[in-house]
N, CA, C and O of each residue as an XYZ file, in Angstrom:
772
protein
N     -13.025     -5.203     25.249
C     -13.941     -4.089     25.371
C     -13.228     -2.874     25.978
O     -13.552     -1.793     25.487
N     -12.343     -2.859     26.928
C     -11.376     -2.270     27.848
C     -10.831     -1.403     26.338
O     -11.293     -0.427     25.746
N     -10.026     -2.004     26.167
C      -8.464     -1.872     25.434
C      -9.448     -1.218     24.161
O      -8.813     -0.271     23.698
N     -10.792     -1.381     23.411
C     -11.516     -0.790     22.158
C     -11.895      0.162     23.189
O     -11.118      1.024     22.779
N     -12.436      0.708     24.167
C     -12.916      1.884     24.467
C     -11.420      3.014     24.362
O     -11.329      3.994     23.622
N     -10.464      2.552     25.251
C      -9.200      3.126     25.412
C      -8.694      4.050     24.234
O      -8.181      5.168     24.209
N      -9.132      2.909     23.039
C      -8.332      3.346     21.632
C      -9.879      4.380     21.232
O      -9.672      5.158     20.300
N     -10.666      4.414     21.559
C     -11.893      5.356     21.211
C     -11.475      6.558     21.986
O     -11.836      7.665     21.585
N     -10.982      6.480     22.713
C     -10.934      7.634     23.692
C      -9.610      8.668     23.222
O      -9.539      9.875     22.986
N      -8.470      7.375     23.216
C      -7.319      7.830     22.264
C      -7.425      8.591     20.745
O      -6.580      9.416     20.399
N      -8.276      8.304     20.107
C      -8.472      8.542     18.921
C      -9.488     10.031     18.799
O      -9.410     10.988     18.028
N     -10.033      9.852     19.446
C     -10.738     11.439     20.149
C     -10.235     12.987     20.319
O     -10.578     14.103     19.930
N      -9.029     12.278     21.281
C      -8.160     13.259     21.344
C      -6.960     13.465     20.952
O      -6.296     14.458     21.251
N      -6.551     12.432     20.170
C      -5.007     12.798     19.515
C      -5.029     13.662     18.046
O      -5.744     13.356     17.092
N      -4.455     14.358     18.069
C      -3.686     14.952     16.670
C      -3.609     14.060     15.855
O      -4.480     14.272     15.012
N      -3.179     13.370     15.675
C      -3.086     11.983     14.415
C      -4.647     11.347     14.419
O      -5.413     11.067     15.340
N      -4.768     11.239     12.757
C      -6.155     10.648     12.239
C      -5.806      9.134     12.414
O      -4.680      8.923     12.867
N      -6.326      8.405     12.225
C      -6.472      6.921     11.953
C      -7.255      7.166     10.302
O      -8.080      7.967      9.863
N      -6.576      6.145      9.797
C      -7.019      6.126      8.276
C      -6.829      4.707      7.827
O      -6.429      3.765      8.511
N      -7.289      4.712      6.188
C      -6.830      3.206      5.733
C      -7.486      1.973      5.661
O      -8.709      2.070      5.762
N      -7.171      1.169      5.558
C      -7.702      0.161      5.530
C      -8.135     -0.929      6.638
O      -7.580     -0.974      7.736
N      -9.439     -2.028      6.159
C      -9.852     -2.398      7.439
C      -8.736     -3.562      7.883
O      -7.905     -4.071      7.130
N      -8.971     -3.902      9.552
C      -8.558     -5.220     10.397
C      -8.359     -6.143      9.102
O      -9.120     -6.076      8.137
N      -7.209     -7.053      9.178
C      -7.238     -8.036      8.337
C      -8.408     -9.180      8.754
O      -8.961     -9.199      9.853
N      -8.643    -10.025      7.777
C      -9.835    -10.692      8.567
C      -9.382    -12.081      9.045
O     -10.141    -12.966      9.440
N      -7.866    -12.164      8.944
C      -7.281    -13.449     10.065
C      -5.499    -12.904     10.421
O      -4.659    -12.122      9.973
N      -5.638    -13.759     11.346
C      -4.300    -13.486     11.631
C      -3.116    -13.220     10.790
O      -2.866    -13.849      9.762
N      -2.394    -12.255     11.274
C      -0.877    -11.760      9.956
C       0.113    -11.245     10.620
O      -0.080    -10.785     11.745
N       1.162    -11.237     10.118
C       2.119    -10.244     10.439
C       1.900     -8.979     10.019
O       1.964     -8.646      8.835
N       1.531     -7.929     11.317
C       1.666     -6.671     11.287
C       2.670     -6.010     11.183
O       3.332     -5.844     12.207
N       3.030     -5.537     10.187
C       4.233     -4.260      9.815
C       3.701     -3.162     10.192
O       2.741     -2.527      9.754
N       4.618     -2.939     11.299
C       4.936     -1.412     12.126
C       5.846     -0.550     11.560
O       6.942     -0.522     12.119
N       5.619      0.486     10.165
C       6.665      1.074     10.019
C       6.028      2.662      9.349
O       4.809      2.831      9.330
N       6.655      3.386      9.002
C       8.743      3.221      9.491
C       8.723      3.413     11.123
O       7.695      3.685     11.744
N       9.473      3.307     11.470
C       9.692      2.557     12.622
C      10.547      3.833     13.660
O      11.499      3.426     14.326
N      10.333      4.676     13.712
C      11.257      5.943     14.117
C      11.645      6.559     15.388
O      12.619      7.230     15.728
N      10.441      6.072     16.080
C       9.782      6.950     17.247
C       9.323      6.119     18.543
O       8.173      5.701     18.403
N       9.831      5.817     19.596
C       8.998      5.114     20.134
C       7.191      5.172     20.700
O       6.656      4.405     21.500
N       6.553      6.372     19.951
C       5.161      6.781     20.045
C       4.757      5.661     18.868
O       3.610      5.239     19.012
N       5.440      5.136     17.804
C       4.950      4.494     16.909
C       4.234      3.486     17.492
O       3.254      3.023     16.908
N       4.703      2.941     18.928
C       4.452      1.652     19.860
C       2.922      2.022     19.949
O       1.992      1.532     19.308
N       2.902      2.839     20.739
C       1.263      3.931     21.256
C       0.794      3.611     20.171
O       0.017      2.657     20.210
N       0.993      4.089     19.152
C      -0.227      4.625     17.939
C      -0.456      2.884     17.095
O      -1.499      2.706     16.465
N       0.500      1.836     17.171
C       0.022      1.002     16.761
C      -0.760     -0.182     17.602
O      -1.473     -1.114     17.228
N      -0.373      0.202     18.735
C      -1.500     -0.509     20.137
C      -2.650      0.253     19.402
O      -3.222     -0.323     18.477
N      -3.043      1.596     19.785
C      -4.325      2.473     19.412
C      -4.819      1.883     17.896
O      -5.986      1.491     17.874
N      -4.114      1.787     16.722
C      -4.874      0.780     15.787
C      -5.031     -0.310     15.883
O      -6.128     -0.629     15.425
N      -4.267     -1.418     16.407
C      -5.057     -2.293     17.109
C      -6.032     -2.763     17.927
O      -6.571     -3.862     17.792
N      -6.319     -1.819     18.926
C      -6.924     -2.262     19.800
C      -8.403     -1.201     19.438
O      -9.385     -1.185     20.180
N      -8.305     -0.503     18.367
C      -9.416      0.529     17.506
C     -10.033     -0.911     16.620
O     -11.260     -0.934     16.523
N      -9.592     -1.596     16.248
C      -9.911     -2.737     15.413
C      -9.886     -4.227     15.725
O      -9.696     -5.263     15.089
N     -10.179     -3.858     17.067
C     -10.059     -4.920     17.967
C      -9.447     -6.043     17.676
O     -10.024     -7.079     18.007
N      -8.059     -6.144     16.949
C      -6.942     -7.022     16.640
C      -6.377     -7.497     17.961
O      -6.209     -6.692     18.877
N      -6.046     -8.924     18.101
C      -5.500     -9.309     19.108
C      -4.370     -9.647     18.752
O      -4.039    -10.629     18.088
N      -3.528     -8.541     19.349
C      -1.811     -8.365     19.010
C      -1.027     -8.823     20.124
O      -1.387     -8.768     21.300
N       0.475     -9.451     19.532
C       1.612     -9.793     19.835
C       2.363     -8.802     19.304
O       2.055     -8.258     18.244
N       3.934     -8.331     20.344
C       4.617     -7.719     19.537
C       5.817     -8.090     19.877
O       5.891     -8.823     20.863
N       6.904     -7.757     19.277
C       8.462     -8.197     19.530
C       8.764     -6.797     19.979
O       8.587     -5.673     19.508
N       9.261     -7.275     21.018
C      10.310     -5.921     22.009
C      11.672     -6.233     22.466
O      11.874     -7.436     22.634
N      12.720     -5.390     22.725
C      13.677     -5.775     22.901
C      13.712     -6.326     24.569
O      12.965     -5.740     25.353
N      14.371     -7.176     24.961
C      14.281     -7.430     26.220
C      14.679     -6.749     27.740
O      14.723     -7.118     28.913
N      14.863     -5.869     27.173
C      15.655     -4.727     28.132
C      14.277     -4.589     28.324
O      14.100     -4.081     29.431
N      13.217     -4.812     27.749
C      11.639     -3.452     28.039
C      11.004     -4.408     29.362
O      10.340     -3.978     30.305
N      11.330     -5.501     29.168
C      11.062     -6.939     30.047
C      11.257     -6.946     31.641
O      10.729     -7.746     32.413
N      12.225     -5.771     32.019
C      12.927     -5.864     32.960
C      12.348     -5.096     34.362
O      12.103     -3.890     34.324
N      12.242     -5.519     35.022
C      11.664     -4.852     36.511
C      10.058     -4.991     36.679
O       9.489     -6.080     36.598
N       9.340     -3.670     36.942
C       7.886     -3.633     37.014
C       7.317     -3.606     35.820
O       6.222     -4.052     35.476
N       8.329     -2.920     35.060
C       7.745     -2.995     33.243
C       7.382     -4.703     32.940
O       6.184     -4.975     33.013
N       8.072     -5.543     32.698
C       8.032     -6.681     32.550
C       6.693     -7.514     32.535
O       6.600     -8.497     31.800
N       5.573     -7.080     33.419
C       4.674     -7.741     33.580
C       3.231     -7.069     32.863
O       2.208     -7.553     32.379
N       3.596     -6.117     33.016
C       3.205     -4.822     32.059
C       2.872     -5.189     30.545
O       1.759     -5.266     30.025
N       4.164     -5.402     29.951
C       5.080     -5.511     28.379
C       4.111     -6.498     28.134
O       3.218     -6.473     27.287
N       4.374     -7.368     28.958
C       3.537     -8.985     28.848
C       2.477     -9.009     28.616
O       2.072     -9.477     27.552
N       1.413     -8.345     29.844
C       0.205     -7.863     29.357
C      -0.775     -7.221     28.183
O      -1.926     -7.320     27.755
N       0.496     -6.475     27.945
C       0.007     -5.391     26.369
C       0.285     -6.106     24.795
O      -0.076     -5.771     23.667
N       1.281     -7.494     25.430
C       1.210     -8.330     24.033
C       2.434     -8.902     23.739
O       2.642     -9.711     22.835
N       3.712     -8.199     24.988
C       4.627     -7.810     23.721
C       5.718     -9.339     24.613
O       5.719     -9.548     25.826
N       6.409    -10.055     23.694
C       7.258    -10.961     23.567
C       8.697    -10.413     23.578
O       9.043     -9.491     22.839
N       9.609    -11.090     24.549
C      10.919    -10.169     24.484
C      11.523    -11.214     23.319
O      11.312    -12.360     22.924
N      12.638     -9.789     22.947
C      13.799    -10.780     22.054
C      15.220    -10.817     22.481
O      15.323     -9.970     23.368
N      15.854    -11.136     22.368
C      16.896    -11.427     22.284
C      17.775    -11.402     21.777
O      18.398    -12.455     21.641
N      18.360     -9.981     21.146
C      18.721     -9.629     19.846
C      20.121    -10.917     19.484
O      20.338    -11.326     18.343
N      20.702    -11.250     20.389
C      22.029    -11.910     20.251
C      21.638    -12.760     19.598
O      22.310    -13.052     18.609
N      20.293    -13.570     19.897
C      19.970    -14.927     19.097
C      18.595    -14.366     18.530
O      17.681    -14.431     19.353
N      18.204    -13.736     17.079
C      16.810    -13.450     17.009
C      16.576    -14.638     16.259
O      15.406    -14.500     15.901
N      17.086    -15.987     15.697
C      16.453    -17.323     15.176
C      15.613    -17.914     15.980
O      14.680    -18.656     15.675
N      16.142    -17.391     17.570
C      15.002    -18.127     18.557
C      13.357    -17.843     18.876
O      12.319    -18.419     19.200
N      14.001    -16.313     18.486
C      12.938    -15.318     18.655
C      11.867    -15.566     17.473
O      10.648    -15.436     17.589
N      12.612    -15.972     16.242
C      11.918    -16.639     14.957
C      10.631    -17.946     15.399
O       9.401    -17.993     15.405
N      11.829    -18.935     15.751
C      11.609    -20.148     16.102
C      10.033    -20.732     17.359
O       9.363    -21.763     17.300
N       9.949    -19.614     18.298
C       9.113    -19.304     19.055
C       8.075    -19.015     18.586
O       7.120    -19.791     18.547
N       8.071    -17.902     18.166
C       6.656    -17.158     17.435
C       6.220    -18.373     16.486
O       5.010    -18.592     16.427
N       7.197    -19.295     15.637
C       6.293    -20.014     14.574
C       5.589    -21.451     15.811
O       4.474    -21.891     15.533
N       6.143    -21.886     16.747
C       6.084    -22.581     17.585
C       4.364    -22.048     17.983
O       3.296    -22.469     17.540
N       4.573    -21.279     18.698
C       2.934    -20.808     18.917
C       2.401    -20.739     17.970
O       1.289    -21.257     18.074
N       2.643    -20.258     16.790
C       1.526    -20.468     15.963
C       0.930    -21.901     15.377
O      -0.119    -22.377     14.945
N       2.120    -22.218     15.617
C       2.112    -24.310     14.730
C       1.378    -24.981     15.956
O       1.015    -26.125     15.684
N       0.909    -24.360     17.872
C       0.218    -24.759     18.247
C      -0.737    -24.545     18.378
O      -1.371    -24.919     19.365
N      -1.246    -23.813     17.371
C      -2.734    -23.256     17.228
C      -3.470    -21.170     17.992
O      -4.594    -20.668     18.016
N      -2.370    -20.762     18.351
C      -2.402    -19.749     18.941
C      -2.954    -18.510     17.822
O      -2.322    -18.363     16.776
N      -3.776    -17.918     18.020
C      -4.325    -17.275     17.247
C      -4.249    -15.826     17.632
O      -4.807    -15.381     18.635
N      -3.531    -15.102     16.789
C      -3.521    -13.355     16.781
C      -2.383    -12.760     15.677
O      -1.607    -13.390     14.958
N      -2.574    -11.384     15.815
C      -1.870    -10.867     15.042
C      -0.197    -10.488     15.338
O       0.044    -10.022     16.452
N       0.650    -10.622     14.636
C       1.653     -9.616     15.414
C       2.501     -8.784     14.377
O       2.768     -8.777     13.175
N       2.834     -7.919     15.813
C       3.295     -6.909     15.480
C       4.854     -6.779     15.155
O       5.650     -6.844     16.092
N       5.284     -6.605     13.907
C       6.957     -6.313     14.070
C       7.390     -5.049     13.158
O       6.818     -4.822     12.092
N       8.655     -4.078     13.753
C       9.059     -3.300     13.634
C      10.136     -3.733     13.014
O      11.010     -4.005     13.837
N      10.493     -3.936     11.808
C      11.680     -4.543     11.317
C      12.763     -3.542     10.880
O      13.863     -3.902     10.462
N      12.281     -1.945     11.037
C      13.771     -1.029     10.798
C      14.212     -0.430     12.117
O      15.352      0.034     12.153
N      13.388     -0.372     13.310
C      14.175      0.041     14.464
C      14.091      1.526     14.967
O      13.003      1.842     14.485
N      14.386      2.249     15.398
C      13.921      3.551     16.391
C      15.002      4.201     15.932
O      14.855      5.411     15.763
N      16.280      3.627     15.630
C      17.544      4.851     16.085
C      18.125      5.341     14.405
O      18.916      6.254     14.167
N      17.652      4.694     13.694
C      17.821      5.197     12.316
C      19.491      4.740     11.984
O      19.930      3.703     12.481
N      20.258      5.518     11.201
C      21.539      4.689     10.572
C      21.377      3.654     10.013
O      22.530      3.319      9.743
N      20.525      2.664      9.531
C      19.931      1.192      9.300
C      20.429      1.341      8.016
O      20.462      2.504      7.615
N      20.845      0.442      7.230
C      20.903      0.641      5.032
C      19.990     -0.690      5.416
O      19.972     -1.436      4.437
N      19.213     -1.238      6.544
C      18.349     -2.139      5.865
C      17.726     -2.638      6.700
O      18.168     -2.554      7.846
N      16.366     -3.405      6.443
C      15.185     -3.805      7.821
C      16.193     -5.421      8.310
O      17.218     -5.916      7.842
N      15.512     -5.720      9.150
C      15.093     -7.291     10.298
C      14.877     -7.879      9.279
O      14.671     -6.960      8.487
N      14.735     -9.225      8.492
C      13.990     -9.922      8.005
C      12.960    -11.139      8.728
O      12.073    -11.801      8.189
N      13.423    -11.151     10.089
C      12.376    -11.652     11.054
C      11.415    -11.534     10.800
O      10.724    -12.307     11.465
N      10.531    -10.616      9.767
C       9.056    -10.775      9.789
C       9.088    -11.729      8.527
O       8.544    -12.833      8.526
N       9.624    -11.315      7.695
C       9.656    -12.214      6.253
C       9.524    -13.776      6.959
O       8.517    -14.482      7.002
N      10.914    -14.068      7.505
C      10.749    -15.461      7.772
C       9.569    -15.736      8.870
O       9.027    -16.841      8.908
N       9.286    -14.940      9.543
C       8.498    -15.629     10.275
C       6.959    -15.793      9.234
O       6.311    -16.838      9.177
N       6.665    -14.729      8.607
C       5.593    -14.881      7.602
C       5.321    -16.146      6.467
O       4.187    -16.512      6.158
N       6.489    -16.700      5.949
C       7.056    -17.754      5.070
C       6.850    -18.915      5.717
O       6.077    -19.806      5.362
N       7.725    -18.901      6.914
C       7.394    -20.396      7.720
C       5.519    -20.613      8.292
O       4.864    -21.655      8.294
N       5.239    -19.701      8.571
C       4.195    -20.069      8.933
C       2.714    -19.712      8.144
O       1.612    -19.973      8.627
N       2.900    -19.187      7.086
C       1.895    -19.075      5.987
C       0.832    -17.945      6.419
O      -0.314    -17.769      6.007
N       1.590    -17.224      7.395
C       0.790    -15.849      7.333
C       0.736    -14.745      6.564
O       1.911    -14.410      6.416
N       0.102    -14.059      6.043
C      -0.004    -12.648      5.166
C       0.221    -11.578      6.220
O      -0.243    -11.335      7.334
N       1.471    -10.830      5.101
C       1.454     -9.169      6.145
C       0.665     -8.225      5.835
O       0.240     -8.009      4.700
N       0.374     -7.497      6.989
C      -0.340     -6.971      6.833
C       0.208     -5.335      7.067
O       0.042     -5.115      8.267
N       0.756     -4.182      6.442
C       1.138     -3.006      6.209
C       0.609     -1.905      7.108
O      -0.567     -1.626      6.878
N       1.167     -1.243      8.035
C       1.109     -0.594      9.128
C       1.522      0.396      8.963
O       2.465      0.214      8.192
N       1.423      1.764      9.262
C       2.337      2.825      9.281
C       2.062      3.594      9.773
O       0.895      3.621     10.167
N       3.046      4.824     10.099
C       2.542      5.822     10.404
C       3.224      7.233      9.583
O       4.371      7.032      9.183
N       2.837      8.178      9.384
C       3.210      8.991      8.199
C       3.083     10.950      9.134
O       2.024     11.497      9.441
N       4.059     11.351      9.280
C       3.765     12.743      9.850
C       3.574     13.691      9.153
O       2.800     14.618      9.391
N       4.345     13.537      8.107
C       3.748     14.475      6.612
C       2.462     15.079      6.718
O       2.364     16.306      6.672
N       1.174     14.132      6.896
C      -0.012     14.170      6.985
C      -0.743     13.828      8.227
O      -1.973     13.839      8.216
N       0.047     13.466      9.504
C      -0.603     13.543     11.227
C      -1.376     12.015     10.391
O      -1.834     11.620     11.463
N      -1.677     11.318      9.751
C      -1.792      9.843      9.437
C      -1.463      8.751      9.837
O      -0.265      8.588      9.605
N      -2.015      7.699     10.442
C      -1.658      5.793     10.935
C      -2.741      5.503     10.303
O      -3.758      6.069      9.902
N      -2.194      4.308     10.313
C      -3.476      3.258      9.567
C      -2.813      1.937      9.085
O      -1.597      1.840      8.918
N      -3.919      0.672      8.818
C      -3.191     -0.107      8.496
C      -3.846     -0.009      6.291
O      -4.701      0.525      5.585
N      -2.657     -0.950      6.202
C      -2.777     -0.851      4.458
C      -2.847     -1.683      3.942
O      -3.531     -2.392      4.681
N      -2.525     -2.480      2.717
C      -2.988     -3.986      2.438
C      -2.323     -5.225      3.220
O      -1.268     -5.282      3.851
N      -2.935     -5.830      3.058
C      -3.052     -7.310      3.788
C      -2.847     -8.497      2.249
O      -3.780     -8.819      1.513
N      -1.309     -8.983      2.087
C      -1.212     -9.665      1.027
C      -0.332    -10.837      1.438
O       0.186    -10.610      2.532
N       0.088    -12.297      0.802
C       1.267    -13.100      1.171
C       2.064    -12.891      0.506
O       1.975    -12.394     -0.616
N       3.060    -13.248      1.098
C       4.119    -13.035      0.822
C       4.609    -14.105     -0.598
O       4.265    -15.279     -0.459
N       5.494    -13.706     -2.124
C       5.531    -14.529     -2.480
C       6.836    -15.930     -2.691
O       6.944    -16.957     -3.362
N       7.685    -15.135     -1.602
C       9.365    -16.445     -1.757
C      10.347    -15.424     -2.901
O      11.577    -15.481     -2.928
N       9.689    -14.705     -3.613
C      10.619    -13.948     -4.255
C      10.844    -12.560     -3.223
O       9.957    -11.762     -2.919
N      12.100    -12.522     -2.840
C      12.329    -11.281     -1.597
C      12.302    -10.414     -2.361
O      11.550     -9.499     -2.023
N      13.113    -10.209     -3.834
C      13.018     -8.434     -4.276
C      11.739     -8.463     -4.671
O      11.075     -7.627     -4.058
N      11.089     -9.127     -5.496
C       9.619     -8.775     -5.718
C       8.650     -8.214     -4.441
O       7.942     -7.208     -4.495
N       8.783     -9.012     -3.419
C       8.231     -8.493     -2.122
C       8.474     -7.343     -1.538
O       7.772     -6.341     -1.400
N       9.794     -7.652     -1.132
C      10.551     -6.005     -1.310
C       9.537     -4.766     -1.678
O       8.843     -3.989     -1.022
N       9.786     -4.965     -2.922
C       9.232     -3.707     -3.963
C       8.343     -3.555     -3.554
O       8.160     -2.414     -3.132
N       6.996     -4.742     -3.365
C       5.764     -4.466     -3.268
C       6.042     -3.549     -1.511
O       5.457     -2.543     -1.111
N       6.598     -3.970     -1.142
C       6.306     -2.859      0.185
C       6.977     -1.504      0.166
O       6.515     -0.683      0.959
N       7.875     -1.166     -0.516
C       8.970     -0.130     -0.899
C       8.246      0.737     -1.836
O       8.438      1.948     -1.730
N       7.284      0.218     -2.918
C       5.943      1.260     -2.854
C       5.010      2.125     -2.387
O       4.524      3.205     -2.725
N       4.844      0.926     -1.059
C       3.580      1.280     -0.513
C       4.472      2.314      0.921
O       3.791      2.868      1.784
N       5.777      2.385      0.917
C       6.296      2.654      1.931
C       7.058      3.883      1.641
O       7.920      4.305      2.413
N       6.659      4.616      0.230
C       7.438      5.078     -0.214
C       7.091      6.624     -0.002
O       8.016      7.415     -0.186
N       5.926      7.093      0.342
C       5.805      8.456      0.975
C       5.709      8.330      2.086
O       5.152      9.394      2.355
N       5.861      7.670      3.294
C       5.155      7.428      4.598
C       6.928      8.467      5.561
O       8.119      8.661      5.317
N       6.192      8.699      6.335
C       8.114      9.554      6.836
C       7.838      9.145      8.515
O       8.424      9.801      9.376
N       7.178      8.345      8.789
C       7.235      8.139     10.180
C       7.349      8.901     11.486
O       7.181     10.062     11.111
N       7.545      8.937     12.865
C       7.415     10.260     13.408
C       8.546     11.064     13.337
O       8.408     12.287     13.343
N       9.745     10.507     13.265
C      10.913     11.184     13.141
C      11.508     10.721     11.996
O      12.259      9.747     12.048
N      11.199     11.467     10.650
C      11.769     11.078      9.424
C      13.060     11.076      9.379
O      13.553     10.061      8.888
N      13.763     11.877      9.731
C      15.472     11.904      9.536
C      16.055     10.841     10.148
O      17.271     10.661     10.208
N      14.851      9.820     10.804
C      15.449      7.947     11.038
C      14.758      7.126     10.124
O      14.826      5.954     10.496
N      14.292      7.228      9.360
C      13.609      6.674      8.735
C      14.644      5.747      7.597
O      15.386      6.311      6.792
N      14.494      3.942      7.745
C      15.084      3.595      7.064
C      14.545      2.728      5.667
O      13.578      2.008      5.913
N      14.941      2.701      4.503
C      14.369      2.179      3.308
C      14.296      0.802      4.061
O      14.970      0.310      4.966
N      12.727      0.180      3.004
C      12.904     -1.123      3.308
C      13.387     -1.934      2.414
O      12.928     -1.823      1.277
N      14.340     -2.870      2.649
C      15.315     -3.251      2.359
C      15.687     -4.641      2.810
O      16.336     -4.346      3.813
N      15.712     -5.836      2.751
C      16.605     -6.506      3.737
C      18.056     -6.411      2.897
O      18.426     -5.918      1.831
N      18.829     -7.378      4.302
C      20.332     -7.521      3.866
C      20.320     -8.838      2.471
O      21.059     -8.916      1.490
N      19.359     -9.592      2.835
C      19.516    -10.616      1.682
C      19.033     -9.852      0.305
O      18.973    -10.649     -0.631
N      18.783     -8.911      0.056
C      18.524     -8.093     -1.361
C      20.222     -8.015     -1.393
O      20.915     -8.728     -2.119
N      20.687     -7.100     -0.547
C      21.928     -6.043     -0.275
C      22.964     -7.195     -0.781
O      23.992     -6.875     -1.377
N      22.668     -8.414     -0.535
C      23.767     -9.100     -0.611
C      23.738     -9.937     -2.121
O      24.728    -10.522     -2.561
N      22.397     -9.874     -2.830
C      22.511    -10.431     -3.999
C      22.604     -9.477     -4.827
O      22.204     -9.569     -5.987
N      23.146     -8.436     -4.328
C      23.011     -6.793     -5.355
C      24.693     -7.121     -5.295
O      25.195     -7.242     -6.412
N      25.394     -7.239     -4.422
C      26.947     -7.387     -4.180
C      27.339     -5.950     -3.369
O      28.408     -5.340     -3.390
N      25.981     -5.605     -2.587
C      26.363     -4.301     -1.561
C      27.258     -4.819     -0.351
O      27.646     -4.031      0.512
């Protein structure tokens, strides 16, 4: 009730509309993208918590550290571990295979831009555990967030790919000149990039 008034209040007064499509109606992997800005964090708490989604998110573990830490925790977010992210995989399907119920959130191209390609951490984590993603964004072109379809994934990566490389294909995030195609490396690598 807290966290839905917050995002009412947020949504009131920010410059950016909320648009799009509704809450998925079960748990998914939320795609946070493009991924540019660390306000993207803000504005996808604010659609979550506007749609009263009960979110998880992956953060790097540096965010974990000091008074933040308990904070991070509170608001949803799971540290990673970039050195080992299989664990970071391995975990998230772990809670879910024990019955833990919510959405989460992953940013699979990153803040600092230079990327030729996303995380596939959401893919696999979506695959192993038979969740549907669910399409997130935020778009400055048009002061626009919102979430967008909610589909599964089908084991074919370029087909999947595409289907999001469509839907991802006018969106410019808050700082477009980081903005990276989505892409994984396992496309890149059956292309012979």
């Amino acid at each position: 009730m807290v966290k839905s008034l917050i995002a009412r209040a947020f949504w009131a007064c920010s410059r950016w509309r909320l648009v799009g499509g509704p809450a998925p109606e079960r748990p998914s992997v939320l795609i946070g993208a493009p991924h540019t800005s660390n306000w993207d964090f803000v504005l996808m708490l604010a659609i979550a918590w506007r749609n009263r989604i009960d979110v998880h998110w992956l953060g790097k573990k540096s965010l974990f550290r000091g008074w933040r830490g308990p904070l991070m925790r509170r608001l949803g977010g799971i540290p990673v571990d970039r050195s080992d992210p299989s664990r970071v995989v391995d975990e998230v399907i772990a809670r879910i295979d024990a019955g833990a119920v919510f959405g989460l959130v992953v940013t699979p191209d990153g803040t600092r831009g230079g990327n030729d390609h996303w995380k596939s951490g959401f893919y696999r984590i979506a695959r192993a555990t038979g969740l549907p993603v669910t399409l997130g964004y935020v778009d400055r072109t048009t002061m626009t967030t919102g979430l967008g379809p909610t589909f599964a994934l089908t084991g074919d990566v370029h087909a999947d790919m595409q289907r999001l490389r469509a839907f991802y294909a006018d969106k410019a995030g808050v700082r477009p000149e980081r903005r990276t195609e989505p892409r994984l490396r396992e496309e890149l690598s059956a292309l012979g990039v």
